[in-house]
Structure formats: structure tokens, C-alpha cells
N, CA, C and O atoms as a DFTB+ gen file, in Angstrom:
528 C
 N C O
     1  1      -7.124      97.449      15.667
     2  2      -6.299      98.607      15.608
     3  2      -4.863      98.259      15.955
     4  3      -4.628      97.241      16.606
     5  1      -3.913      99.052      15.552
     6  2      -2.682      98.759      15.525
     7  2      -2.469      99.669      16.733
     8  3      -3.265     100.585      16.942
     9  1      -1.331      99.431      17.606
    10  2      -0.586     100.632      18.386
    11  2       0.735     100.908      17.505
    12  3       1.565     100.171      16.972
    13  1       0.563     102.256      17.591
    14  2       2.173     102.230      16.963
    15  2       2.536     103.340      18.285
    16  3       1.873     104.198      18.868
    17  1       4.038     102.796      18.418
    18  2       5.114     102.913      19.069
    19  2       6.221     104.406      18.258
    20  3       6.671     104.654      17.139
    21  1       6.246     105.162      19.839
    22  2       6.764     106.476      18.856
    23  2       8.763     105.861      19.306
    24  3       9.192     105.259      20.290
    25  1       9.273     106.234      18.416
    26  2      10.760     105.613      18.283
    27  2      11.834     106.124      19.615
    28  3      12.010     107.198      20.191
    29  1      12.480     104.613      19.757
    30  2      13.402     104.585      21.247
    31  2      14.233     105.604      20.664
    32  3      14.164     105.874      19.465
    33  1      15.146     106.276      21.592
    34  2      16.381     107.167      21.772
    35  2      17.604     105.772      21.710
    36  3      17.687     104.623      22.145
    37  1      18.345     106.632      20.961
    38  2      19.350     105.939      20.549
    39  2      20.274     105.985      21.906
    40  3      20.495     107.110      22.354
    41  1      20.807     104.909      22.567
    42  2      21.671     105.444      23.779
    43  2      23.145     106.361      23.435
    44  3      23.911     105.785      22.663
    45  1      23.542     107.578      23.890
    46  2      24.709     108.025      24.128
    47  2      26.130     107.032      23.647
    48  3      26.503     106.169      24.440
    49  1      26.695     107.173      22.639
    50  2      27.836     106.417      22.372
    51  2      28.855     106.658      24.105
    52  3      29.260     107.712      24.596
    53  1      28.970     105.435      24.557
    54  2      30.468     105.373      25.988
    55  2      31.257     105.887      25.123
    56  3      31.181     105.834      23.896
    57  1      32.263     106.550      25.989
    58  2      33.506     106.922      25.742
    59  2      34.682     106.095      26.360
    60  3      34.451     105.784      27.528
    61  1      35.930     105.643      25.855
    62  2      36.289     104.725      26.565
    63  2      37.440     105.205      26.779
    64  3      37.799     105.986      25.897
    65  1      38.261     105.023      27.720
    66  2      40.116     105.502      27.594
    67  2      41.081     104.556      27.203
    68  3      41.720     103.834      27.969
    69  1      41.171     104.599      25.767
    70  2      41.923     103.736      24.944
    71  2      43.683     103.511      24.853
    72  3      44.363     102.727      24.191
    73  1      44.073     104.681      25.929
    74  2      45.582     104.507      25.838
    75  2      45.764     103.579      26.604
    76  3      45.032     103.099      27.470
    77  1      46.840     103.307      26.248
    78  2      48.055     101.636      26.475
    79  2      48.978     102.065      27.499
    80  3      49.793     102.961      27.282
    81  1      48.886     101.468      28.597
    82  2      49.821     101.645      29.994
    83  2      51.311     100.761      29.180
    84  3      51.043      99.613      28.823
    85  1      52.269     101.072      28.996
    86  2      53.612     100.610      29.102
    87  2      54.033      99.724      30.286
    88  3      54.109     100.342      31.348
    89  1      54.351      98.286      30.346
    90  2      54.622      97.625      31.068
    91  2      55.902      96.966      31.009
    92  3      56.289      96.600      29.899
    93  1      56.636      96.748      32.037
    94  2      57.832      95.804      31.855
    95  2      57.661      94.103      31.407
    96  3      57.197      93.273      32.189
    97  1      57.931      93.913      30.602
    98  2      57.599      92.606      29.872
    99  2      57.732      91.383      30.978
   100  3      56.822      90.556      31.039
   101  1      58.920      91.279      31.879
   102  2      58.911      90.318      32.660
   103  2      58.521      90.373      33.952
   104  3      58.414      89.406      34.706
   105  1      58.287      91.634      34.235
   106  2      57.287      91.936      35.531
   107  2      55.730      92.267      35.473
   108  3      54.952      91.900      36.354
   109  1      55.451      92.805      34.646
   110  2      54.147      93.339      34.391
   111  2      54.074      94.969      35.125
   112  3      53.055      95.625      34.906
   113  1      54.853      95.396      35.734
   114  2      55.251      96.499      36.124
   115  2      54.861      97.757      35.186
   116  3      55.036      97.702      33.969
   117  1      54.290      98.961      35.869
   118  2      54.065      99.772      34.818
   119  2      55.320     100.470      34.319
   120  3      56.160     100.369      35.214
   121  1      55.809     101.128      33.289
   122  2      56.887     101.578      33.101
   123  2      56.770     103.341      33.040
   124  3      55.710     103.824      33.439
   125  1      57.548     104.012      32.685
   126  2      57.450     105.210      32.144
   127  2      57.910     105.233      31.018
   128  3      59.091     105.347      30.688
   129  1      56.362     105.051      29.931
   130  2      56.988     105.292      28.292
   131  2      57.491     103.653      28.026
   132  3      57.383     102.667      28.755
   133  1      57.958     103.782      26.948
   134  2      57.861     102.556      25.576
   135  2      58.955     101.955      26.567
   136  3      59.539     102.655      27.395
   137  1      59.227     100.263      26.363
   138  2      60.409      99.927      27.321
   139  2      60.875      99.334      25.709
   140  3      60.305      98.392      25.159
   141  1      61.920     100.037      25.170
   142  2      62.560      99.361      24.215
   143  2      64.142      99.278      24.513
   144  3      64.987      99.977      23.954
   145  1      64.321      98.571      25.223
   146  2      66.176      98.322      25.651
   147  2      66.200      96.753      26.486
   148  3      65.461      96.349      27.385
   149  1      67.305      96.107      25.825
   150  2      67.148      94.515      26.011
   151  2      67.104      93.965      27.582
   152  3      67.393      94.578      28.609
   153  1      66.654      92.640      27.416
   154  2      67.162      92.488      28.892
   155  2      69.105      92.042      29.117
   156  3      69.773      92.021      28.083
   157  1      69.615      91.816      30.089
   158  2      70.658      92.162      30.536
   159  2      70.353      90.597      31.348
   160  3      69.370      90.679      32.085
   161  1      70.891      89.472      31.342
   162  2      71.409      88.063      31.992
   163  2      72.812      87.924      32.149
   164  3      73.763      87.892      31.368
   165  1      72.616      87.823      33.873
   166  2      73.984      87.961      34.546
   167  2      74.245      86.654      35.077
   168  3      73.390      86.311      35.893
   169  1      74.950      86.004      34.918
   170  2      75.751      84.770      35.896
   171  2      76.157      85.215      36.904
   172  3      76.812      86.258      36.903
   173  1      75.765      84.279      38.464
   174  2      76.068      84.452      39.309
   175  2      76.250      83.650      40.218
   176  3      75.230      83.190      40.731
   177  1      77.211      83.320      40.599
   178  2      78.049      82.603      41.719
   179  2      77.043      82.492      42.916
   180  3      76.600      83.503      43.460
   181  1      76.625      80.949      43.389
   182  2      75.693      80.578      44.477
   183  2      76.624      80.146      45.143
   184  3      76.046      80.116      46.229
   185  1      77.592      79.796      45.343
   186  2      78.621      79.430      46.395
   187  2      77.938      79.581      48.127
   188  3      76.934      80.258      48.348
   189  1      78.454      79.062      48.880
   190  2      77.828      79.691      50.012
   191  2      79.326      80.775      50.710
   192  3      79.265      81.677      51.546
   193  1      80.603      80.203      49.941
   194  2      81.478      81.712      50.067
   195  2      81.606      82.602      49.226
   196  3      82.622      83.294      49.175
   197  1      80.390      82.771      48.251
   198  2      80.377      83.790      47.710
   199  2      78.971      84.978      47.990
   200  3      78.642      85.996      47.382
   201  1      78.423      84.314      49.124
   202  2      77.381      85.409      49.719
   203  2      78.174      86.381      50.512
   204  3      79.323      86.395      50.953
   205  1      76.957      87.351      50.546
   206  2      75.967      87.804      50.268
   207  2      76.606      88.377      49.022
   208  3      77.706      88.899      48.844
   209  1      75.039      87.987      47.772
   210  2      75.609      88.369      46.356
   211  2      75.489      89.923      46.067
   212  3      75.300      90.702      47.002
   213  1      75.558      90.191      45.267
   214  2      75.441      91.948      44.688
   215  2      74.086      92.231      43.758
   216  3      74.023      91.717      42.641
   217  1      73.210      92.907      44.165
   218  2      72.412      93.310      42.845
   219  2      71.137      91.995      42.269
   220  3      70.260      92.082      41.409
   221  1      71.368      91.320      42.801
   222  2      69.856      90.139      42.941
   223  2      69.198      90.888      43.205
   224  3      68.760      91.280      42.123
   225  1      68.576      91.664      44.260
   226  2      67.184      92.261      44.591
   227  2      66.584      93.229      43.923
   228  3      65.493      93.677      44.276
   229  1      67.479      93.807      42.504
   230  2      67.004      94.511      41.373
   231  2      66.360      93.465      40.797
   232  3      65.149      93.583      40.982
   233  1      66.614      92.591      40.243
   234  2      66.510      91.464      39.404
   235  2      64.917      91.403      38.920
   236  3      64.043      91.916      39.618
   237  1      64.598      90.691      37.587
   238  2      63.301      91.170      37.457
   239  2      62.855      89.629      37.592
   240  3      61.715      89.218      37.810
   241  1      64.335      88.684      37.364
   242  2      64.074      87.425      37.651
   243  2      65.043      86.509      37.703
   244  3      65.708      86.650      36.676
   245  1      65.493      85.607      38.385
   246  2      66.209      85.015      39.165
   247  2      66.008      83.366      38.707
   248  3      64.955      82.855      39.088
   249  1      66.779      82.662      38.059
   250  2      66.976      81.298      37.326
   251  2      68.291      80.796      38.588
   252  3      69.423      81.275      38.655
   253  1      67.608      79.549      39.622
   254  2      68.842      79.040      39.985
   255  2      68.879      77.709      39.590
   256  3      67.917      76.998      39.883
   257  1      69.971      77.170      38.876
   258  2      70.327      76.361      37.976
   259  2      71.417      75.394      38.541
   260  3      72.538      75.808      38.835
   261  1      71.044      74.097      38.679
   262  2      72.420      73.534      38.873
   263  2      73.590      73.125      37.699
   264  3      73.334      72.778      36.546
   265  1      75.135      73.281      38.393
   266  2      75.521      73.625      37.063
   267  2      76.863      72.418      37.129
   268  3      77.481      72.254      36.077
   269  1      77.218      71.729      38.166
   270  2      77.798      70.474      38.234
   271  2      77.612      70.351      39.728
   272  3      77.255      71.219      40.525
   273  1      78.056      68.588      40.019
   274  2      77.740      68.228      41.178
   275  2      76.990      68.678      42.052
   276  3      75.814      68.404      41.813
   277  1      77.212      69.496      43.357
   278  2      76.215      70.094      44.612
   279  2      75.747      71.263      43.936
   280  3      74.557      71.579      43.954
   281  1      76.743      72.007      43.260
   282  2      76.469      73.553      43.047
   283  2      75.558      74.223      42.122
   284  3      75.444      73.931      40.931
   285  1      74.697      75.450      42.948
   286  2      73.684      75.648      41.655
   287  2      74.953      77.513      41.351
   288  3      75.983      78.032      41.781
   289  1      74.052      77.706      40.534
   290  2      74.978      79.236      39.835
   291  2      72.831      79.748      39.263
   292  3      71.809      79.133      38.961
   293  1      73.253      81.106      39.426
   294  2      72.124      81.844      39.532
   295  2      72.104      82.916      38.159
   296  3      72.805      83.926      38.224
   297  1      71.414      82.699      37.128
   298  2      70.918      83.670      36.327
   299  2      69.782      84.914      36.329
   300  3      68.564      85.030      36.197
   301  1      70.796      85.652      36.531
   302  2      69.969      86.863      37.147
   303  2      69.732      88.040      35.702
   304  3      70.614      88.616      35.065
   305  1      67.875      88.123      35.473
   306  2      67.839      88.922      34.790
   307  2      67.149      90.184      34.875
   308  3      66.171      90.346      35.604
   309  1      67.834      91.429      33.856
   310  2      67.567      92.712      34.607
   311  2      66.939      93.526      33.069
   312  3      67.450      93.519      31.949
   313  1      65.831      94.098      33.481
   314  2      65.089      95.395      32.525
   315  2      64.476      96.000      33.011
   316  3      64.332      97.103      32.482
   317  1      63.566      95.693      34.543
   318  2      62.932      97.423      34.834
   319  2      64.210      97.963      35.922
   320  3      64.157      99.132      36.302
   321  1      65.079      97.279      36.288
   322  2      65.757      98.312      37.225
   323  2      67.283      97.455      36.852
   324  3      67.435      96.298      36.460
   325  1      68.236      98.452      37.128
   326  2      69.617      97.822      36.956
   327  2      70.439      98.558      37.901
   328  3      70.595      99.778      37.953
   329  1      71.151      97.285      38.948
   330  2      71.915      97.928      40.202
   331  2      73.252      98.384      39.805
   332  3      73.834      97.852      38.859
   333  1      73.647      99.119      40.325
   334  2      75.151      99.516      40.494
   335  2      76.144      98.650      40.227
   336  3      77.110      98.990      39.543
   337  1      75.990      97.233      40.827
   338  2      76.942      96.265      41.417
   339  2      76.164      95.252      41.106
   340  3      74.974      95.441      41.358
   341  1      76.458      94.185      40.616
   342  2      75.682      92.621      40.302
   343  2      77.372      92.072      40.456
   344  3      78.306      92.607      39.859
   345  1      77.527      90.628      41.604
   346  2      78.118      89.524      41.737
   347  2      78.211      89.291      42.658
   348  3      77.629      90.114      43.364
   349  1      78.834      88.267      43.380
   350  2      79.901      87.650      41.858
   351  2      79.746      86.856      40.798
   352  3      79.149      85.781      40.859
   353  1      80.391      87.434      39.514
   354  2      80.054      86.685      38.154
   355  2      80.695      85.951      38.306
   356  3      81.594      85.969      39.147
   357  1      80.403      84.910      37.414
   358  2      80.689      83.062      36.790
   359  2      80.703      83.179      35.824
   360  3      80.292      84.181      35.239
   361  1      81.196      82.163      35.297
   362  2      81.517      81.778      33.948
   363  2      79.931      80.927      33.499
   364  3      79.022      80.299      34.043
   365  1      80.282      81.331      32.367
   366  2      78.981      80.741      31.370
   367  2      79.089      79.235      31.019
   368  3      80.154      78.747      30.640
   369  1      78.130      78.632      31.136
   370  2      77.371      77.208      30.741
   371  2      76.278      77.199      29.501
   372  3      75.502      78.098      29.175
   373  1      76.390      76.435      29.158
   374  2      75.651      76.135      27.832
   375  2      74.247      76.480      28.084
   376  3      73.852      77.609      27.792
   377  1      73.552      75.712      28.539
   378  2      72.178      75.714      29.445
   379  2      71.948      77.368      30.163
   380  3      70.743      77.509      30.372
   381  1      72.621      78.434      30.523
   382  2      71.893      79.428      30.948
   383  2      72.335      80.160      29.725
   384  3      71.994      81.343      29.734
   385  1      72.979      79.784      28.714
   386  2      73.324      80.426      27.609
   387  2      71.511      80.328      26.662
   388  3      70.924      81.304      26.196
   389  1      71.067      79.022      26.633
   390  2      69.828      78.723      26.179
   391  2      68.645      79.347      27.041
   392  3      67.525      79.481      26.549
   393  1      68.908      79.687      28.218
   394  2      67.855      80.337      28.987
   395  2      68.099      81.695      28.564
   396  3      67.093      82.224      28.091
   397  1      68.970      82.306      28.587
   398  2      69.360      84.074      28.458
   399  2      68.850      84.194      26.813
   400  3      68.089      85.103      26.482
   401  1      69.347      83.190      25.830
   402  2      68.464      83.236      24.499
   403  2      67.054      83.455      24.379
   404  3      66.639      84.028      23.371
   405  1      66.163      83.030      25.384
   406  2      64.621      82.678      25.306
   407  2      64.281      84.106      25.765
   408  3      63.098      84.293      26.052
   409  1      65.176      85.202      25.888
   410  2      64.975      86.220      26.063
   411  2      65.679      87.642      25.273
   412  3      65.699      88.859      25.454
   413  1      66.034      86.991      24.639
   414  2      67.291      87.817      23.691
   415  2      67.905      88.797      24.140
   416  3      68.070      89.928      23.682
   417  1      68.463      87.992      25.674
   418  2      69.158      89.185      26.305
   419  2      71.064      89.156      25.966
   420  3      71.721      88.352      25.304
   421  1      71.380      90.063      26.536
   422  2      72.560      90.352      26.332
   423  2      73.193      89.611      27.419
   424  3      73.109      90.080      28.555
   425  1      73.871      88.420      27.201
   426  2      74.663      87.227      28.242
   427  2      75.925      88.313      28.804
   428  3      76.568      89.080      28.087
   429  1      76.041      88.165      30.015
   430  2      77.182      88.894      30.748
   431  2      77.450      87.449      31.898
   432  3      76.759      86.915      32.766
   433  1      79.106      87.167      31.225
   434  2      79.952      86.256      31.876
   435  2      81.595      86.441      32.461
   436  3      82.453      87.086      31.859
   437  1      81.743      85.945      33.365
   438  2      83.336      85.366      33.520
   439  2      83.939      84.266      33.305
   440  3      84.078      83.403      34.172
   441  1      84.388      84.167      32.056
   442  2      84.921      82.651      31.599
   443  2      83.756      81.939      30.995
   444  3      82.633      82.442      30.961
   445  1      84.103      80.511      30.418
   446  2      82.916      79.570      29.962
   447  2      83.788      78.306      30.099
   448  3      84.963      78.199      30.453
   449  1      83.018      77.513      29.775
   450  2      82.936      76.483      29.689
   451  2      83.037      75.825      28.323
   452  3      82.130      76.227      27.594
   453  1      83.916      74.866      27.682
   454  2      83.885      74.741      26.287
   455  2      82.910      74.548      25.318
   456  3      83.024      74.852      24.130
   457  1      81.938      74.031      25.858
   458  2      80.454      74.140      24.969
   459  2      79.978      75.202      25.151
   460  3      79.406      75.488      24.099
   461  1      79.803      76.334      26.165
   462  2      80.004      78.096      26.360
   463  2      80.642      78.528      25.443
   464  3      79.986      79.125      24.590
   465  1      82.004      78.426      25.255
   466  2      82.535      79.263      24.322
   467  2      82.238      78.839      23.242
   468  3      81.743      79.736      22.560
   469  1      82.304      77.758      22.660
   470  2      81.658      77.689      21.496
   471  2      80.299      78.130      20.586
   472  3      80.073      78.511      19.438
   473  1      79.529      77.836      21.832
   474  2      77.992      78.612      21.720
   475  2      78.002      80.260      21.855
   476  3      77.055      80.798      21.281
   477  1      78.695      80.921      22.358
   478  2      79.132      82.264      22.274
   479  2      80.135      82.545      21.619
   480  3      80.721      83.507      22.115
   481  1      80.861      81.938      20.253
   482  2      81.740      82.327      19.753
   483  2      80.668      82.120      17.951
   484  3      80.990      82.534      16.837
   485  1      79.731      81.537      18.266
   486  2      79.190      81.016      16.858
   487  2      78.369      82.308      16.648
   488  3      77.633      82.260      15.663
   489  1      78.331      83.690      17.513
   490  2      77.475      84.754      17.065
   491  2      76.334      84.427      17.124
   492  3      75.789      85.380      16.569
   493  1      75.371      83.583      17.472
   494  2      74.015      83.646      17.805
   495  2      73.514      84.348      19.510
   496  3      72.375      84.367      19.976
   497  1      74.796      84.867      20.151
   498  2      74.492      85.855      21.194
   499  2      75.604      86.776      21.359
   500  3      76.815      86.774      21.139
   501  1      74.571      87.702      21.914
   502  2      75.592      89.274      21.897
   503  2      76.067      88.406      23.776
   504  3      75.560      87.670      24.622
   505  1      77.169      89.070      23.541
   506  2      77.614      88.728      24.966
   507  2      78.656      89.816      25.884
   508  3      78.719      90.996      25.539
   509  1      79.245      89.440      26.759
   510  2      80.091      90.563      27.581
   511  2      81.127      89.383      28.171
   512  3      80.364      88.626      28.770
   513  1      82.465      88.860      28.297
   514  2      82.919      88.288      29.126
   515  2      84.025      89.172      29.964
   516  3      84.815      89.989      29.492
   517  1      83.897      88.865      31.042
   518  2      84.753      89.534      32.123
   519  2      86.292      89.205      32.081
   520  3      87.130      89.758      32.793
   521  1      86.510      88.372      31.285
   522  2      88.108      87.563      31.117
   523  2      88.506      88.686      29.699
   524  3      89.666      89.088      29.797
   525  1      87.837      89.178      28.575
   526  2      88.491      90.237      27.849
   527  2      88.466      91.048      27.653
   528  3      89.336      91.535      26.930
């Protein structure tokens, strides 16, 4: 004799909560709503007479870079929060010009450096300089 088997219950389809939390790209931070506005890379003067700096502790991230001999200079970048006050600014270098690219942020400088200006005069970055 055969047994036959009267048929399983299909389980209840889960329900799942499929919406997408908005996050700040370089923090992982939750945001409020879509974050579509660039990041913002600031040059900043590491001097030790140019402490205490302005507006670092917004920062979503902080590049300190040496930029000749002893001295480093600090690339400070900003998208979930932006302070009042960021400096003191520096002049732009080639090298945080290539770091602020890897983010397609908007370079904000005082002065450059001749491989700077050249690299910010060829239009492959939106920029801000404090000298015009």
C-alpha cells in the first residue's frame, strides 16, 4: 500500500522593508534625503603658527600631506557638514590637486604653485582661488 501525503501549506510570503537609507558617501553617515551636491577640498596651512586651524572638525576627511621640506599642508574635505570658517588656506600643489580629483570635488585654494596653476588652468578642475 502506498501512503499518500495530504499537501504542505505553502509558507506566508516575508515582507521585507526595501527602502534605501541615504548615506554620506565618505562617511557612511545617514543623510536626510538624496546627497547630490559635490564634495568641497580645502587647503590648509599645518604650520605650527598657523594653529589652531578653522573648520577641520566638520571635515568628513582630513589628507595631511607633505608638501616641501619639514612642512605638511592639510586637505580638508567637506559634504555631510560645512563650517562657517575653514583656515588658514594655502596655496595649491599638484599632488592634493590629484587627491581632490579622486573625488570630483570642487578645489578651494590660495595661490599655486606652477605645476598648480597649470593643472588648474587646463580645466580638468572646477576650482576657487583666494588670490582672484
Amino acid at each position: 500500500m502506498h501512503e499518500v501525503k495530504a499537501p504542505q501549506p505553502k509558507p506566508a510570503p516575508v515582507k521585507q522593508d526595501i527602502s534605501i537609507q541615504q548615506v554620506f558617501p565618505l562617511t557612511g553617515l545617514p543623510a536626510e534625503g538624496a546627497v547630490n551636491h559635490r564634495v568641497i577640498a580645502v587647503m590648509v596651512n599645518n604650520h605650527p603658527k598657523a594653529r589652531p586651524q578653522s573648520g577641520l572638525q566638520k571635515a568628513d576627511i582630513v589628507y595631511e600631506v607633505l608638501a616641501e621640506g619639514d612642512i605638511t599642508r592639510l586637505l580638508a574635505l567637506y559634504q555631510s557638514e560645512f563650517p562657517k570658517k575653514v583656515g588658514p588656506v594655502r596655496s595649491a600643489r599638484d599632488y592634493y590637486i590629484e587627491l581632490s580629483n579622486g573625488y570630483h570635488a570642487l578645489y578651494v585654494c590660495h595661490g599655486w604653485s606652477p605645476e598648480a596653476k597649470a593643472m588648474l588652468e587646463s580645466g580638468t578642475t572646477d576650482y576657487l582661488n583666494g588670490l582672484f
